[in-house]
N, C-alpha and C positions, 0 to 999 in steps of 0.2 A: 453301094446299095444292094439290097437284095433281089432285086425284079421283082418284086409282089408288091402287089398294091395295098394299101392300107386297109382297108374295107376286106381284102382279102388274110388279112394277116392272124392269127390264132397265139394267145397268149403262151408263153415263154413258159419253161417248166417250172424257173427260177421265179418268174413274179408276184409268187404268191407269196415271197417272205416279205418284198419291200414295202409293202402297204404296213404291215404286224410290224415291223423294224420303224418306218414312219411314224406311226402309231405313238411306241413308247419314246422314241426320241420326243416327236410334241408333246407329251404328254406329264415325261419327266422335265421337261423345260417349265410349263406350263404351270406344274405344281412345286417347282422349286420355288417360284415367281414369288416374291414378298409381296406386291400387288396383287395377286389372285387368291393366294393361301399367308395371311399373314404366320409369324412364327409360331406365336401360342397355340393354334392349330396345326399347325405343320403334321406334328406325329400324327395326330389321330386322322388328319385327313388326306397326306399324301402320302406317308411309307405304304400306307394300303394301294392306295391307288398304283402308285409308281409298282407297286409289285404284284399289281394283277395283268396291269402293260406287260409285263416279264412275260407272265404267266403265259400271256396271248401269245406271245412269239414264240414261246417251248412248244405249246400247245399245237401252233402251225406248222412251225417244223417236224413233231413227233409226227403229225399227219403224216406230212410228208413223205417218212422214213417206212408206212406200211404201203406194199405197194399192191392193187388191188388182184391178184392173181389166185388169191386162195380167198374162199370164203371169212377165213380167219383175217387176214389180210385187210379185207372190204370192211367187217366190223371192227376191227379197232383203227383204222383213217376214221371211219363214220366217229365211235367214239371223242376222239381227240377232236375234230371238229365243233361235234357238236359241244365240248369242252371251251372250243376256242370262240364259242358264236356266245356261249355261256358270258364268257370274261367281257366282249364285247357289249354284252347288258348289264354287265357289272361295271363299267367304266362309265358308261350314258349314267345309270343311277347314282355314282361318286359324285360328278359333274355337277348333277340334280341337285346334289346333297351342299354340298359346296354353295352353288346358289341360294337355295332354299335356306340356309343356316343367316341369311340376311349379310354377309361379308360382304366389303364394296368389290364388288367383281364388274368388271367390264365384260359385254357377253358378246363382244367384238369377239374377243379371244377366244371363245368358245365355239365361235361358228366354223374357222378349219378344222378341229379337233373333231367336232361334230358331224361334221360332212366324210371324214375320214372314215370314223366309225361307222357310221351309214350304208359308204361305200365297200367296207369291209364284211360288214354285215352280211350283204347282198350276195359279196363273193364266195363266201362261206356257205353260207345257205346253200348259194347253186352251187358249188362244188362238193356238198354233201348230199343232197336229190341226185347229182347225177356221177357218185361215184357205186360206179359197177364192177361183176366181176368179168375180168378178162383172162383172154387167150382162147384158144380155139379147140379144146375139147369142149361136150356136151355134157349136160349134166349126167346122163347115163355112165360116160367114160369115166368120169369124174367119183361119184360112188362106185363104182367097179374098183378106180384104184386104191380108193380107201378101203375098200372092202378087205381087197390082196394085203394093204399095207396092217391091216389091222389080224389078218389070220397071220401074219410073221409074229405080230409079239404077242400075239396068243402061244405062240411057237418056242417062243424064245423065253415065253414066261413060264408054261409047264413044263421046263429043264431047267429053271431056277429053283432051289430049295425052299420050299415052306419054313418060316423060322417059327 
């Protein structure tokens, strides 16, 4: 165990994929399902679906991979997020869609799927409100070195030839 108490514990860096990964594994199950999506709909209503589940997982990952230390950095995690908070209203509306087309659906099955979304939702949202930019210069240090970095290839560009 780790000596921390639960109540005290702060989510994992990793956790944010299993929920996206949970997600399309229910999702592509769910819509494989002859009971949920019979065959003759199939195309039109689960390759979409099943490949916006994809998308959410790309989507959360690519977050991921900007890490928030340059202003560049902070907007495109924000991006992909909001990207991936996108797909997640696009899956609640498929769902919708699937219902609403009158098919015998049990909406038993819909309520983990549903809850999953939700709770994903949520995570997303606040992990996109509170992604900031870090490290410990100030913004003044911060344009200063831009500044510097930007009279080099001013530098380096008036010793290039004009074609």
């Amino acid at each position: 165990m780790s000596g921390v108490y639960e109540s005290d514990r702060k989510p994992s860096p990793c956790d944010h994929m299993a929920p996206a990964q949970s997600i399309r594994i229910e999702m592509t199950a769910l819509m494989a399902s002859e009971k949920v999506v019979p065959k003759k709909h199939r195309l039109l209503l689960s390759v979409p679906t099943i490949a916006t589940a994809r998308e959410l997982v790309n989507n959360v990952e690519t977050a991921e991979a900007f890490y928030p230390s340059t202003a560049h950095g902070v907007l495109w995690r924000k991006h992909y997020l909001t990207l991936a908070i996108a797909n997640c209203y696009q899956l609640t509306q498929d769902l919708q869609v699937v219902k609403d087309l009158g098919l015998p659906v049990n909406l038993n099955r819909y309520e983990t799927i549903a809850g999953m979304l939700g709770k994903e939702l949520d995570t997303l949202t606040s992990r996109k409100r509170n992604t900031k930019l870090t490290g410990t210069a100030g913004i003044d240090e911060r344009i200063a070195k831009l500044r510097y970095q930007l009279a080099e290839l001013e530098e380096v560009a008036a010793d290039m030839p004009v074609p």
